[in-house]
DOLUMLUM-256994 format. One line per field, with one value per residue (C-alpha): residue number from 1; residue in three letters; x, y, z. Coordinates in steps of 0.5 Angstrom, whole numbers. Layout:
resi: c(NUM|...)
resn: c(ALA|...)
X: c(X|...)
Y: c(Y|...)
Z: c(Z|...)
REM end
This chain:
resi: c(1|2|3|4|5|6|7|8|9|10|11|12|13|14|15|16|17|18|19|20|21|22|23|24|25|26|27|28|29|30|31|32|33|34|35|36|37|38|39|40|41|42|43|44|45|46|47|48|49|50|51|52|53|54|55|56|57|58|59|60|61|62|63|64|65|66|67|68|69|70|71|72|73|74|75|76|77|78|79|80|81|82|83|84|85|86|87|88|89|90|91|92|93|94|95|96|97|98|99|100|101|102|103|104|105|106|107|108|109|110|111|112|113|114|115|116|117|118|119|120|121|122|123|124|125|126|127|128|129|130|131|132|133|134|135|136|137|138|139|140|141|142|143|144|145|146|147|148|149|150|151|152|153|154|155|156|157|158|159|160|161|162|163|164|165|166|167|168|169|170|171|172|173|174|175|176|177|178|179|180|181|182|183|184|185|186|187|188|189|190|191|192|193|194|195|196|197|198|199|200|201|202|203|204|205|206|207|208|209|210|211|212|213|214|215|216|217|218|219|220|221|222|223|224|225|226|227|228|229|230|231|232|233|234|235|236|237|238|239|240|241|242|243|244|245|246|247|248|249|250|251|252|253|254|255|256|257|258|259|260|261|262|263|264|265|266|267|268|269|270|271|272|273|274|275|276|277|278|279|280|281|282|283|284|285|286|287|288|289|290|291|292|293|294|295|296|297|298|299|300|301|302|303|304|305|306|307|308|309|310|311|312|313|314|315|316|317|318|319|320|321|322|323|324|325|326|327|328|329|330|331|332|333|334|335|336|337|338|339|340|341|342|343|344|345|346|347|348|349|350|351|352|353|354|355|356|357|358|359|360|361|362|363|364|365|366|367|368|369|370|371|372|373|374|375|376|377|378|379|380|381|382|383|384|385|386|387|388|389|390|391|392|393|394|395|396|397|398|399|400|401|402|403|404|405|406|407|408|409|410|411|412|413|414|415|416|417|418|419|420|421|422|423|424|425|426|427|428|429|430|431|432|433|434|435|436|437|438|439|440|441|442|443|444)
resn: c(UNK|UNK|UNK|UNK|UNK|UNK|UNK|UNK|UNK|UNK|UNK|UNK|UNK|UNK|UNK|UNK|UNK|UNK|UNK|UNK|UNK|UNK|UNK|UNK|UNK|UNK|UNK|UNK|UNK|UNK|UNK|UNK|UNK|UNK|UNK|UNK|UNK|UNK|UNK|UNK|UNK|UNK|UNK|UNK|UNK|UNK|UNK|UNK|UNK|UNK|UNK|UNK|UNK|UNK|UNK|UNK|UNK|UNK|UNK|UNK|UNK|UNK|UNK|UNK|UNK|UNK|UNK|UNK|UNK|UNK|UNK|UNK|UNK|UNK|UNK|UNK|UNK|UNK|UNK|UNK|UNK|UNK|UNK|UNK|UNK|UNK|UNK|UNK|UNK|UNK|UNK|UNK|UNK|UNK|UNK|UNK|UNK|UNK|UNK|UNK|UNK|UNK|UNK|UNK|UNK|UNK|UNK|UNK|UNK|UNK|UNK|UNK|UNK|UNK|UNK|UNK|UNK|UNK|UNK|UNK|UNK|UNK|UNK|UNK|UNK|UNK|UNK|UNK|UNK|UNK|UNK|UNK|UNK|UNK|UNK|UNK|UNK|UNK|UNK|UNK|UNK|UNK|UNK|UNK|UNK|UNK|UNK|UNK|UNK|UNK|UNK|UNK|UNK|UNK|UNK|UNK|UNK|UNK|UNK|UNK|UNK|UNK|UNK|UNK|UNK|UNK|UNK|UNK|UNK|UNK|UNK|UNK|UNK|UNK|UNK|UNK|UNK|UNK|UNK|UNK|UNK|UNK|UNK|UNK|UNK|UNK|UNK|UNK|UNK|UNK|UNK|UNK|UNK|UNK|UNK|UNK|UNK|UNK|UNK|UNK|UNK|UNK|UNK|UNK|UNK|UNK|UNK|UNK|UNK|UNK|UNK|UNK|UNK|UNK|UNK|UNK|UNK|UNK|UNK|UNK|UNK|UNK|UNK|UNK|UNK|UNK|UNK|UNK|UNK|UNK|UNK|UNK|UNK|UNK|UNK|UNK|UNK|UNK|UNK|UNK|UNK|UNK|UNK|UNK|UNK|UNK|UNK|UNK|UNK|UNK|UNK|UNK|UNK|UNK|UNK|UNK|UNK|UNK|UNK|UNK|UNK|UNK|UNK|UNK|UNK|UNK|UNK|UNK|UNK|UNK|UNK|UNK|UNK|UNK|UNK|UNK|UNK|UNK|UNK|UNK|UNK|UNK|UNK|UNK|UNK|UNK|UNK|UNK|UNK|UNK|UNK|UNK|UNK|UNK|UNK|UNK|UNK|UNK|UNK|UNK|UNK|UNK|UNK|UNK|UNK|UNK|UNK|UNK|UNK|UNK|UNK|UNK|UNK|UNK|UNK|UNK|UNK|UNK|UNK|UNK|UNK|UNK|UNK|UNK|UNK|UNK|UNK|UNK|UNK|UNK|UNK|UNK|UNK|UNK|UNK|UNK|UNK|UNK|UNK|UNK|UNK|UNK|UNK|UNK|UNK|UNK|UNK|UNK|UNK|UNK|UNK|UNK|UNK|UNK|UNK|UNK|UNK|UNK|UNK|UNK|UNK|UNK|UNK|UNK|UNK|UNK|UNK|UNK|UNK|UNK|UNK|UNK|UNK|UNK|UNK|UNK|UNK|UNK|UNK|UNK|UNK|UNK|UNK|UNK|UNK|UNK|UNK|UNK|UNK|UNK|UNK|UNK|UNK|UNK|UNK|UNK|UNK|UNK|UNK|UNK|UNK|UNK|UNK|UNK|UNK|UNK|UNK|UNK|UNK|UNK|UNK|UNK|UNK|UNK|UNK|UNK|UNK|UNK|UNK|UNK|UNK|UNK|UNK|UNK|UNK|UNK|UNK|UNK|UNK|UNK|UNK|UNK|UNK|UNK|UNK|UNK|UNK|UNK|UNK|UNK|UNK|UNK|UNK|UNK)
X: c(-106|-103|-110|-106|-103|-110|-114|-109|-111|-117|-116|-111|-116|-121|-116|-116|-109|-107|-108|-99|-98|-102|-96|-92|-95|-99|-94|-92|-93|-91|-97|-103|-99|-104|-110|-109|-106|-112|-118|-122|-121|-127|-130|-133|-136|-138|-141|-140|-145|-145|-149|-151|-146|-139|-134|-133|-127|-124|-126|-124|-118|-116|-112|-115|-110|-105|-101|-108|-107|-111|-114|-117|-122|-119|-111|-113|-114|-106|-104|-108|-107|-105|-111|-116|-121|-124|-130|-132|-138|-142|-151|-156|-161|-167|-173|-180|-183|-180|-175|-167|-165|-171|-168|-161|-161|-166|-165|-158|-156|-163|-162|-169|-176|-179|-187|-192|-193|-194|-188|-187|-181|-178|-180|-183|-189|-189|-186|-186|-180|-177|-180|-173|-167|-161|-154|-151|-157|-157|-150|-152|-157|-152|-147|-152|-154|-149|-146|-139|-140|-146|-145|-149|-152|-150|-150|-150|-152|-148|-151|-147|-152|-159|-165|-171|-175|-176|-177|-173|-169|-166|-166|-160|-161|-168|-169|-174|-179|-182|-178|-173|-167|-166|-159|-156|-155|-154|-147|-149|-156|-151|-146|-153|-153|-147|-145|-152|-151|-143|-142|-148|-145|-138|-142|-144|-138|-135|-140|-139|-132|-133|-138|-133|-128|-132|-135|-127|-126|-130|-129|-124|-128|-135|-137|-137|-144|-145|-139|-144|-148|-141|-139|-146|-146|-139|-141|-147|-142|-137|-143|-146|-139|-138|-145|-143|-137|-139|-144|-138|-134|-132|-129|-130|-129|-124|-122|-126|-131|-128|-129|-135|-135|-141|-146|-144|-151|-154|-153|-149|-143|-141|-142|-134|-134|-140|-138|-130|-134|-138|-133|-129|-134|-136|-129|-129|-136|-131|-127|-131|-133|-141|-142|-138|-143|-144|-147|-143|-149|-146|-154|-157|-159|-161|-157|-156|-151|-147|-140|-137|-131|-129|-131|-137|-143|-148|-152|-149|-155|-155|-149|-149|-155|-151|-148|-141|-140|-141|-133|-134|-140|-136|-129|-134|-136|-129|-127|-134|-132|-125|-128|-130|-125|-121|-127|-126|-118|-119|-123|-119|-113|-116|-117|-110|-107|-112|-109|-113|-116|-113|-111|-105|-105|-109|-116|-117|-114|-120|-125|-127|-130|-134|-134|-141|-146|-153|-152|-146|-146|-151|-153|-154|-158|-155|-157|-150|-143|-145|-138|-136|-129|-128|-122|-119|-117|-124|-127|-121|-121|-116|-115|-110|-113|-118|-123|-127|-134|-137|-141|-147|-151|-148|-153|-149|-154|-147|-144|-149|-149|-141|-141|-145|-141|-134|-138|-140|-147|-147|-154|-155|-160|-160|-166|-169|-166|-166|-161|-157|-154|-147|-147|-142|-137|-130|-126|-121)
Y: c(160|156|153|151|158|161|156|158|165|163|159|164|170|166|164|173|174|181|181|183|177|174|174|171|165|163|161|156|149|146|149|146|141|136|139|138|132|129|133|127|128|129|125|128|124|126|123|124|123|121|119|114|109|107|103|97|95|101|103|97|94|87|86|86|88|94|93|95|99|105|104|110|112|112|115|120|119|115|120|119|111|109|112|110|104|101|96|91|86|91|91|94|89|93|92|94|100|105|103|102|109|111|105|107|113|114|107|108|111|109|101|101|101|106|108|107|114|117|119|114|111|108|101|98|100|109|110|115|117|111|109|111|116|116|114|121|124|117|119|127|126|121|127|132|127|129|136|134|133|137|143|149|146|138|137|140|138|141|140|142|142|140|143|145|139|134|127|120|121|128|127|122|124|124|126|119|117|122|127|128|134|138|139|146|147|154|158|163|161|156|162|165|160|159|166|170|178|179|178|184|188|187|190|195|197|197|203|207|206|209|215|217|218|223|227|228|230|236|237|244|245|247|254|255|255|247|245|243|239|235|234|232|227|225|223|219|214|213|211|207|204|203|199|194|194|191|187|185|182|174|173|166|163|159|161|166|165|164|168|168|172|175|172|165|162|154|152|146|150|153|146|145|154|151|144|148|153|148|144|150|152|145|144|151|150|143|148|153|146|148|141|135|131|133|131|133|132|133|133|128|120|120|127|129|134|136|135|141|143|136|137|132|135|128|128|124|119|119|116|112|107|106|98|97|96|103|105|113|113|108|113|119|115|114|120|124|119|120|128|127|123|129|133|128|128|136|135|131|135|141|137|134|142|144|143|140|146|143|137|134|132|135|136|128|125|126|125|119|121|116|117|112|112|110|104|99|100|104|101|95|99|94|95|90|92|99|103|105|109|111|116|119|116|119|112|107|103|100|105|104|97|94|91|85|84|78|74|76|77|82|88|95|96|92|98|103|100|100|108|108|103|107|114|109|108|101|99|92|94|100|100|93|89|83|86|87|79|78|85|90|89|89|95|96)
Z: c(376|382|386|391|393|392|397|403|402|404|410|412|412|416|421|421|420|418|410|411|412|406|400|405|409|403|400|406|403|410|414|409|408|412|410|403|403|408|405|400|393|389|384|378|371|365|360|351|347|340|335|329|331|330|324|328|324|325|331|336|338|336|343|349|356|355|349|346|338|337|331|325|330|336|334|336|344|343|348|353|352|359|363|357|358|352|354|350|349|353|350|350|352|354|349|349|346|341|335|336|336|341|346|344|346|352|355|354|361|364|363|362|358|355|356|350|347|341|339|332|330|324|327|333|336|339|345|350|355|360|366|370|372|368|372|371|375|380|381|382|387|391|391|392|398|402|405|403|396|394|389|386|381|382|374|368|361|355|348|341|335|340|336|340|338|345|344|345|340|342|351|355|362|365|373|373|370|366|366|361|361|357|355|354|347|346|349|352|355|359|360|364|368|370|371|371|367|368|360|359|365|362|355|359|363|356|353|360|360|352|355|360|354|350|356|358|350|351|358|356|350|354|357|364|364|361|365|371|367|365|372|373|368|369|377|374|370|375|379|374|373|381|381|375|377|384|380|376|382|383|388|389|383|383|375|372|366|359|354|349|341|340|336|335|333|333|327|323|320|328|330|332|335|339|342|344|348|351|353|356|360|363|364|368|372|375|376|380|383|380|379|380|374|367|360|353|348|340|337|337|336|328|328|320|322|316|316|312|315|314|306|308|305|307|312|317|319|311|312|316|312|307|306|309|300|299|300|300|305|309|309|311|317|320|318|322|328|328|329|335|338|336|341|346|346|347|352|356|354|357|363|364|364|369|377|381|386|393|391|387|379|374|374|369|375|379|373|369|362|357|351|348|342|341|337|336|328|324|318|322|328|333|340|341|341|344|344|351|351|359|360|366|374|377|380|380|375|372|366|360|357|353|356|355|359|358|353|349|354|358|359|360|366|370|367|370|376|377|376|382|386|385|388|394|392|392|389|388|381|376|371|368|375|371|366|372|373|375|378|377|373|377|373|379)
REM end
């Protein structure tokens, strides 16, 4: 599909050209040229959750600069090495209520306590949820902000294997203090959201479609009398079809919905079916420009999915409590996280193949994607070390390096708060503002 082509269609209808000269003049590369080449380029992030920490001497470079290795973990995303950013010796210093996962998870874009509460965790006091907005909101409500960057729905939240329950271990974004966002964990109520009835009027154009068939069937095979009543009949459908089929039309979108199977429910096993169907239809919402934030969320903080099509029947918290010594637990683990490095690289991939609608390059080279996790490692529960791969030219960093943040001090809200500063929202705090010293960090 050739964006560009489609984008002087437009124009060329709205300075009321005849439709005649539309194949022709659509295809002048020199009387857009200008526009495109001066129309701002859209900045789009999203974030990839996953959970119960990573295998750090399996996951993190030994070199820092460019000539990086991809260790088990991350070979994976070796195509992709010159605009990855892998930041280092980035903490989770938010304390308080709540236990390790709990500020794991929530604090980890919000960069700030939790209420007390009475959700009780394995450890520390009960909680409630954080006490302010996460960045990626931060972040939708700048763009939403302004007429130029604002979209439909300004973000999205996709989740993969997200049950019902919602507490502080299951919700990352949250619009302020108090209010957590749910993710959308089921395909097809997402599919709705984006897209409204047009899969179930497609369904019944499909049963018309049929009908119509059987009425031409027996259409010689009828006395004269009963053929009226055909006629009539028929009349119906083909009205039926016509008012669907009007329903049916999306003339603006950019590129039009993906395909769904039927029946494709929320459970362990359907996990990879689930998360690629959530990732195409992200990446189509981007498209179609219905937003320009987005969360990928694969289940949860202490998730206990079960990795079977890995051959992995332990659950994957489980897992990841078992000492360093326990070889097999430790060899599942690198291969779960391995897993969703290859969800990542598919992710990316698709962005790479997708044309930027009105723009040159691909759609990763206006995207930044972070790939992190709630812990640093498992069974240690560690708030430090928390793993932040960044991926994709959206916000102008210096991307296809390893990167070393700072000493053990270093809060990840420096983090947080130079996303807002690459969409040209320079706060001068993000969550906690005495975790915030230093600024934001200087990626560019």
């Amino acid at each position: 599909m050739n964006f560009n082509s489609i984008n002087r269609r437009s124009a060329l209808k709205q300075l009321g050209l005849s439709s005649l000269s539309l194949p022709i003049l659509s295809q002048s590369t020199n009387l857009f040229a200008e526009e495109e080449s001066t129309s701002a380029p859209k900045q789009r992030l999203i974030v990839m959750f996953s959970p119960n920490g990573t295998i750090p001497d399996q996951f993190w470079p030994e070199k820092m600069g460019d000539d990086f290795e991809h260790k088990t973990i991350l070979e994976p995303l070796e195509p992709f090495h010159e605009k990855m950013l892998i930041l280092r010796n980035l903490h989770n210093k938010v304390r308080g209520d709540g236990d390790n996962h709990m500020r794991g998870m929530s604090c980890l874009l919000t960069g700030i306590e939790l209420f007390p509460g009475n959700v009780m965790g394995g450890g520390n006091t009960p909680s409630g949820w954080p006490k302010g907005i996460s960045i990626d909101r931060e972040i939708c409500k700048h763009l939403q902000s302004k007429e130029e960057t604002r979209t439909r729905f300004g973000a999205l939240h996709f989740g993969v294997g997200v049950q019902d329950t919602a507490d502080p271990w299951t919700r990352m974004s949250y619009n302020g203090p108090n209010q957590p966002v749910t993710p959308l964990a089921d395909p097809y109520d997402a599919y709705r959201k984006l897209y409204g009835n047009v899969r179930e009027k497609k369904q019944v154009r499909s049963i018309l479609d049929d009908l119509r068939g059987d009425l031409n069937k027996v259409a010689n095979q009828l006395p004269e009398s009963d053929r009226k009543l055909l006629i009539e009949h028929t009349e119906l459908v083909n009205r039926m079809d016509k008012e669907y089929a009007d329903g049916n039309s999306l003339t603006n979108l950019v590129a039009q919905p993906p395909e769904l199977p039927e029946g494709l429910r929320n459970q362990n096993d359907n996990l990879p079916q689930l998360g690629r169907l959530q990732i195409d239809m992200l990446i189509n919402s981007f498209v179609n420009d219905f937003a320009r934030v987005a969360t990928l969320q694969y289940t949860k903080s202490v998730g206990q999915a079960k990795m079977n099509w890995l051959d992995i029947d332990d659950a994957h918290h489980t897992l990841s409590h078992e000492p360093d010594k326990n070889k097999d637990a430790y060899e599942k683990l690198v291969r779960i996280n391995t897993w969703f490095a290859e969800e990542l690289a598919y992710l990316l991939k698709k962005l790479e193949s997708t044309p930027e609608p009105g723009q040159k390059g691909s759609m990763l080279d206006h995207t930044l994607v972070i790939w992190t996790n709630e812990l640093g490692k498992g069974n240690s529960h560690t708030l430090d070390q928390i793993p932040f791969v960044l991926a994709g030219n959206g916000f102008g960093f210096q991307m296809g390096r390893s990167y070393w943040c700072g000493d053990k001090n270093n809060a990840h809200n420096r983090l947080l708060l130079s996303l807002a500063h690459a969409v040209g929202h320079p706060l001068e705090t993000f969550g906690n503002p005495n975790l915030c010293k230093g600024g934001p960090l200087h990626l560019s």
